[in-house]
N, CA, C and O atoms as a GROMACS GRO file, in nm:
protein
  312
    1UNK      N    1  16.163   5.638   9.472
    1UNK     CA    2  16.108   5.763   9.522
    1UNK      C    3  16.167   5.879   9.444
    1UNK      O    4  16.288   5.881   9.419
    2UNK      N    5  16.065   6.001   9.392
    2UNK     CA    6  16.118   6.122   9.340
    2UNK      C    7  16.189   6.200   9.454
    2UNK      O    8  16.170   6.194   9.576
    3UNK      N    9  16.290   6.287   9.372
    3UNK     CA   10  16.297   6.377   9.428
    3UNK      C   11  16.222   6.502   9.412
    3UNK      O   12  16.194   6.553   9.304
    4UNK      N   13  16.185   6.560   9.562
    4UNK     CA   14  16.068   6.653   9.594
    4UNK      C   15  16.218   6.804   9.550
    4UNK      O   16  16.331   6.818   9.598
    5UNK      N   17  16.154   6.874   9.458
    5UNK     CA   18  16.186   7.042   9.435
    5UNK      C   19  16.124   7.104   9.500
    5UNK      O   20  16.019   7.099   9.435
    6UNK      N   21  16.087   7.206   9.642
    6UNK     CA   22  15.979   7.289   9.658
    6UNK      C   23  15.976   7.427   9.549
    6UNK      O   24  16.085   7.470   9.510
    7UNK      N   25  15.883   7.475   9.514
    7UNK     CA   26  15.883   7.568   9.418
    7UNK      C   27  15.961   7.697   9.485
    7UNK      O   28  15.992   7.727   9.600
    8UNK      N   29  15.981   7.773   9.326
    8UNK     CA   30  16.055   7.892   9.353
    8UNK      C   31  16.009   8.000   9.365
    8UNK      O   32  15.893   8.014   9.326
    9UNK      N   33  16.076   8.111   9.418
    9UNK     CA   34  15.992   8.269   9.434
    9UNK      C   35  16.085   8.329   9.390
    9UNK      O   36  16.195   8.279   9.367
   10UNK      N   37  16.050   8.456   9.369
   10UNK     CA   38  16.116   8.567   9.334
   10UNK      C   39  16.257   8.583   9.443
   10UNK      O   40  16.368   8.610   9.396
   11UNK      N   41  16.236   8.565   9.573
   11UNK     CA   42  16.336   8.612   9.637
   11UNK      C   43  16.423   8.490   9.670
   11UNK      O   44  16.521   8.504   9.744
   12UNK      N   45  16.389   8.362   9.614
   12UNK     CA   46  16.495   8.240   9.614
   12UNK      C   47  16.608   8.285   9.534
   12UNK      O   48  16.615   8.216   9.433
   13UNK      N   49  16.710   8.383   9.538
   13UNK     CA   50  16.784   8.462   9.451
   13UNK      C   51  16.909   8.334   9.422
   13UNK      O   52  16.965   8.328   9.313
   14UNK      N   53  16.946   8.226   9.550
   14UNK     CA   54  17.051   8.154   9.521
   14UNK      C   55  17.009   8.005   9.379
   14UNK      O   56  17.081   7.941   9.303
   15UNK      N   57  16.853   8.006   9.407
   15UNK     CA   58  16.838   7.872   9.310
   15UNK      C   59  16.796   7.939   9.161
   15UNK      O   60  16.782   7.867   9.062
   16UNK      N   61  16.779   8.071   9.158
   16UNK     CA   62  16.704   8.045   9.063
   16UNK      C   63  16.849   8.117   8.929
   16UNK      O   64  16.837   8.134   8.808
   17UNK      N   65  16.982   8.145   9.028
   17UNK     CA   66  17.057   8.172   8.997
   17UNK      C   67  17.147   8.013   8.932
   17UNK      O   68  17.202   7.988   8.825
   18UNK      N   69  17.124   7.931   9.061
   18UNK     CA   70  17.197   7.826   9.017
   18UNK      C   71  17.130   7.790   8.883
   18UNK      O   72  17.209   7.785   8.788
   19UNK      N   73  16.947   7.753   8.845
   19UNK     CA   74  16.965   7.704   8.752
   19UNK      C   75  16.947   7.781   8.599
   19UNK      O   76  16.911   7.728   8.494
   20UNK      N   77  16.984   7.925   8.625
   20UNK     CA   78  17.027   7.946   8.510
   20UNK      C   79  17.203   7.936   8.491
   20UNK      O   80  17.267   7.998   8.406
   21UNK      N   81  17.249   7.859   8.573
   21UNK     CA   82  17.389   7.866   8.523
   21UNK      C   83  17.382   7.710   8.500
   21UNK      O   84  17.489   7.659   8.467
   22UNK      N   85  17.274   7.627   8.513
   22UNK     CA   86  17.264   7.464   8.480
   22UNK      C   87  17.208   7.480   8.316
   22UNK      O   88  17.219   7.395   8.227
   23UNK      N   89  17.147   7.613   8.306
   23UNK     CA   90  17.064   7.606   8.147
   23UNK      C   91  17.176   7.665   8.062
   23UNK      O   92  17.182   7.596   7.960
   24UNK      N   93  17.283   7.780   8.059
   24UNK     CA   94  17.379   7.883   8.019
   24UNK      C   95  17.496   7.823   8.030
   24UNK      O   96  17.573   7.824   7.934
   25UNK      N   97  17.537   7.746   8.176
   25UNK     CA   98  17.660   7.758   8.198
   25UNK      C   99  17.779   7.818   8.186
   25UNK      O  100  17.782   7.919   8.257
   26UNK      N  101  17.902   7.797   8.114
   26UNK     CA  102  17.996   7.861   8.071
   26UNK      C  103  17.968   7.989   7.945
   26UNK      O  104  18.045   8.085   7.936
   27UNK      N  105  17.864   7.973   7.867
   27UNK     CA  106  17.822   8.055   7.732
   27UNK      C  107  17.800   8.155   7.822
   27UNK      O  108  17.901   8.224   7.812
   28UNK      N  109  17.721   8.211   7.914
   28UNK     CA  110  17.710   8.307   7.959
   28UNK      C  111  17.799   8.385   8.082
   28UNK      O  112  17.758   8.407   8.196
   29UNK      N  113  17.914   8.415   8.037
   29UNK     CA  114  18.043   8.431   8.171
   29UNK      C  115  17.968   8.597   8.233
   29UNK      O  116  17.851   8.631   8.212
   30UNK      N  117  18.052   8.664   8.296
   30UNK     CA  118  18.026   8.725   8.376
   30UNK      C  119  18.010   8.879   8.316
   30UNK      O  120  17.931   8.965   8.355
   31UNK      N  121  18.086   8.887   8.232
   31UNK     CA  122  18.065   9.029   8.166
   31UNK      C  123  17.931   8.976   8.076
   31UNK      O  124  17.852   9.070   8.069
   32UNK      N  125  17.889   8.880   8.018
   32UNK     CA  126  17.756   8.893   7.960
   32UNK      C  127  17.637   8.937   8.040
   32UNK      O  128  17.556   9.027   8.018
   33UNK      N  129  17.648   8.823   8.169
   33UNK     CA  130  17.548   8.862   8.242
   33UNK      C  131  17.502   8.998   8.326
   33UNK      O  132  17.392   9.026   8.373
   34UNK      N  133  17.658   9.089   8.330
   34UNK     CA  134  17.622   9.220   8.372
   34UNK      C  135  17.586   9.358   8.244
   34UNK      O  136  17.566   9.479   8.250
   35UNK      N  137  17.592   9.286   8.168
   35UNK     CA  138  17.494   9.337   8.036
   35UNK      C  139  17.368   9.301   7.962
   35UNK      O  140  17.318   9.343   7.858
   36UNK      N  141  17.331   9.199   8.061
   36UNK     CA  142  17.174   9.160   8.029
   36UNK      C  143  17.052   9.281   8.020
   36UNK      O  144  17.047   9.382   8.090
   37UNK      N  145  16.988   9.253   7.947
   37UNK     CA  146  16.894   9.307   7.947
   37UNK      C  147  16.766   9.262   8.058
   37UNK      O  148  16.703   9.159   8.030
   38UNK      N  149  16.724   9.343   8.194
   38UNK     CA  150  16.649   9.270   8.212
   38UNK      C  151  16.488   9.236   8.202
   38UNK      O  152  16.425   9.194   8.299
   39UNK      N  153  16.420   9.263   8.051
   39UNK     CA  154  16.309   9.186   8.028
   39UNK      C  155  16.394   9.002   7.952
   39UNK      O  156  16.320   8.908   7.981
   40UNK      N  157  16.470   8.976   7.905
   40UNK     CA  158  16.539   8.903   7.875
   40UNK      C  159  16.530   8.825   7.974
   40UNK      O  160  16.464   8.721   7.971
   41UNK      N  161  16.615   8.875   8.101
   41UNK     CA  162  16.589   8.821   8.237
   41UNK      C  163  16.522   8.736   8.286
   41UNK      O  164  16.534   8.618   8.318
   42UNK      N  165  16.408   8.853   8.286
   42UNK     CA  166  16.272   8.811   8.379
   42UNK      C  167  16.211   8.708   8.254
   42UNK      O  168  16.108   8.650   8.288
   43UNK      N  169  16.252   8.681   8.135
   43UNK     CA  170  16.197   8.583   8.058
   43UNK      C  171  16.218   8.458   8.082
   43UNK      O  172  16.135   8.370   8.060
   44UNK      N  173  16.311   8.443   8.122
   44UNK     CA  174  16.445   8.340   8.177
   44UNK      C  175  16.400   8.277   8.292
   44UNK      O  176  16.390   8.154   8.298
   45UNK      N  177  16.369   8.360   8.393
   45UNK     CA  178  16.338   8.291   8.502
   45UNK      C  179  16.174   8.265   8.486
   45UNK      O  180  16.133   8.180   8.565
   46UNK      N  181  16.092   8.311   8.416
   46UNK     CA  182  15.950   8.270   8.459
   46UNK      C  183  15.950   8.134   8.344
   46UNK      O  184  15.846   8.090   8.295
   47UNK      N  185  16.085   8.083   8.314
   47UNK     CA  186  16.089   7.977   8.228
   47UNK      C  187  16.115   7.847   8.269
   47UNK      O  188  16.090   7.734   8.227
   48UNK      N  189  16.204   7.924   8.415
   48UNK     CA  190  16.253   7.766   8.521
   48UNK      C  191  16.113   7.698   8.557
   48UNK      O  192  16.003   7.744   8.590
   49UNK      N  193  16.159   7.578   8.539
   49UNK     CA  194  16.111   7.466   8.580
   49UNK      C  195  16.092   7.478   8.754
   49UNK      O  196  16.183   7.503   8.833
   50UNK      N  197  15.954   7.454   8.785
   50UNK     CA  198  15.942   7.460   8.939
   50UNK      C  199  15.920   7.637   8.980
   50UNK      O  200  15.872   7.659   9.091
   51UNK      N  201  15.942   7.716   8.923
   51UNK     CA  202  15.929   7.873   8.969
   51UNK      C  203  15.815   7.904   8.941
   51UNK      O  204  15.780   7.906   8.823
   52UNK      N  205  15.728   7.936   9.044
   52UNK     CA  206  15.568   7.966   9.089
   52UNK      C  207  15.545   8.145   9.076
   52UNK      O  208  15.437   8.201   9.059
   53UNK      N  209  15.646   8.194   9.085
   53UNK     CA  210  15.636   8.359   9.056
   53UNK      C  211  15.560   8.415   8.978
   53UNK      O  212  15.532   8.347   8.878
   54UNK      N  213  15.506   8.529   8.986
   54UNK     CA  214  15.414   8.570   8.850
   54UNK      C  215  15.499   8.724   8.819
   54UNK      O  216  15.562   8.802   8.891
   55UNK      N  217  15.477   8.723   8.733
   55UNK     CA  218  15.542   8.845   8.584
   55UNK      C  219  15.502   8.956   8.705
   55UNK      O  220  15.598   8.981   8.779
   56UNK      N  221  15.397   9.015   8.731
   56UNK     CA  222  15.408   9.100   8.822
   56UNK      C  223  15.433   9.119   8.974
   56UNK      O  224  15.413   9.217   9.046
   57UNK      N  225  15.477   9.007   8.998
   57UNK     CA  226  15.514   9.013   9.144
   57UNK      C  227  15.739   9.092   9.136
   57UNK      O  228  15.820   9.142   9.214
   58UNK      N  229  15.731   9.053   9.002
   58UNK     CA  230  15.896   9.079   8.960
   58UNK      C  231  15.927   9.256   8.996
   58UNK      O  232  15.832   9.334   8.984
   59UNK      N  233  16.010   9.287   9.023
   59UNK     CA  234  16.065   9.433   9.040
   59UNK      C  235  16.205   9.452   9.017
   59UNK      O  236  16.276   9.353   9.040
   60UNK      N  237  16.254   9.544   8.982
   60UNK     CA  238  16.410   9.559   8.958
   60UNK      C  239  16.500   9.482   9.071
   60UNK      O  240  16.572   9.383   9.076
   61UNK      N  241  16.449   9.603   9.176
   61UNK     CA  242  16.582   9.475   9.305
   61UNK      C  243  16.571   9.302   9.278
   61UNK      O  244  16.670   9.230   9.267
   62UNK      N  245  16.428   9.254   9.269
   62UNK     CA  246  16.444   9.112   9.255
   62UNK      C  247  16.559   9.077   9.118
   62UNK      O  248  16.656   9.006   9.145
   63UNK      N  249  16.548   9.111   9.025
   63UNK     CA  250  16.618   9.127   8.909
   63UNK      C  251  16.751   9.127   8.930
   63UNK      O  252  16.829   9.038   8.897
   64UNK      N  253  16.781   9.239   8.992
   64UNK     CA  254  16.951   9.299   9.069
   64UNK      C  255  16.984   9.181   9.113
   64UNK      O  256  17.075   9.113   9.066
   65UNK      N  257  16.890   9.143   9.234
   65UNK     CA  258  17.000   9.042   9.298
   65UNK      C  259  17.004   8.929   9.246
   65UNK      O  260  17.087   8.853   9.295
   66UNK      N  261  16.909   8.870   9.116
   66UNK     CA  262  16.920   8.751   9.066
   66UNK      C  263  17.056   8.771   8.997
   66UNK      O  264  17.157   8.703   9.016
   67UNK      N  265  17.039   8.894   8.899
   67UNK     CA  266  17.153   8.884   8.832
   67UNK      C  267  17.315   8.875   8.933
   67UNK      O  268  17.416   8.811   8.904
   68UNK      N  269  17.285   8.976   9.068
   68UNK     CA  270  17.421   8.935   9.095
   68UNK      C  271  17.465   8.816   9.156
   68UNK      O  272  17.586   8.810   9.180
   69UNK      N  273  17.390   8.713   9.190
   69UNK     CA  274  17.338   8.561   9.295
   69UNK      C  275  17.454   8.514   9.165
   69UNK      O  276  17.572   8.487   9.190
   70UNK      N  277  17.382   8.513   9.000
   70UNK     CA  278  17.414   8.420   8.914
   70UNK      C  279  17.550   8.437   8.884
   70UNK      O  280  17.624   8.340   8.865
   71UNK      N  281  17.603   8.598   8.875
   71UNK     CA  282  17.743   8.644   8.849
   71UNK      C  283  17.813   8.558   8.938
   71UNK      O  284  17.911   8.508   8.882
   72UNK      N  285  17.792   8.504   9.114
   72UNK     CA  286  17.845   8.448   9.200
   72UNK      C  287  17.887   8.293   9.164
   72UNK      O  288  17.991   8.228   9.172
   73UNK      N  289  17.715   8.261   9.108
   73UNK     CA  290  17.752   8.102   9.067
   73UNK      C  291  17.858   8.079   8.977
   73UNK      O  292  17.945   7.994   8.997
   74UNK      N  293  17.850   8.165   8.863
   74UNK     CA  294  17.918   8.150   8.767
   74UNK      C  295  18.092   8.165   8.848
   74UNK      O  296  18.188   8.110   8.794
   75UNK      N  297  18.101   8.214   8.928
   75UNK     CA  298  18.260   8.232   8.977
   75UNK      C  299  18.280   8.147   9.041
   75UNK      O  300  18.388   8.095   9.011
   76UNK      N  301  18.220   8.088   9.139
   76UNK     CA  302  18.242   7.965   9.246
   76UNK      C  303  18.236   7.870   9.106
   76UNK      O  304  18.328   7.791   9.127
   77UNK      N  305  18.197   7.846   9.018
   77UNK     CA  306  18.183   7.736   8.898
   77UNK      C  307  18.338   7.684   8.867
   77UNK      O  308  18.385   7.571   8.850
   78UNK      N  309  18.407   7.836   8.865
   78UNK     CA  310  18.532   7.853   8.735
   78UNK      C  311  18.671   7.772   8.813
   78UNK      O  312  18.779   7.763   8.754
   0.00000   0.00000   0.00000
């Protein structure tokens, strides 16, 4: 039997954080990611695997809190 992923949204801020720290991991520590650019970003995530979101449903706060979700993963990681 597979395992079932349900797809992602914009406001799944904890997974879509986790798997950019499964694609980046350690290369991207914490001062990088609070210097992202975010069209870079939003490139990133409409790249995950399983994320159903569309380019315009995206807005800064969604952005904000991805980036700060991932700053989190990356610390609980270390």
């Amino acid at each position: 039997m597979q395992d079932f992923e349900p797809p992602i949204h914009w406001n799944d801020y904890e997974d879509i954080a986790q798997k950019l720290f499964e694609r980046f991991g350690n290369t991207m520590p914490e001062s990088k990611i609070y210097r992202l650019r975010f069209t870079d970003l939003l490139t990133w995530v409409l790249e995950i695997e399983g994320f159903t979101g569309k380019k315009e449903e995206c807005n800064e706060g969604h952005l904000e809190m991805i980036q700060s979700a991932w700053v989190y993963e990356w610390r609980d990681q270390q």
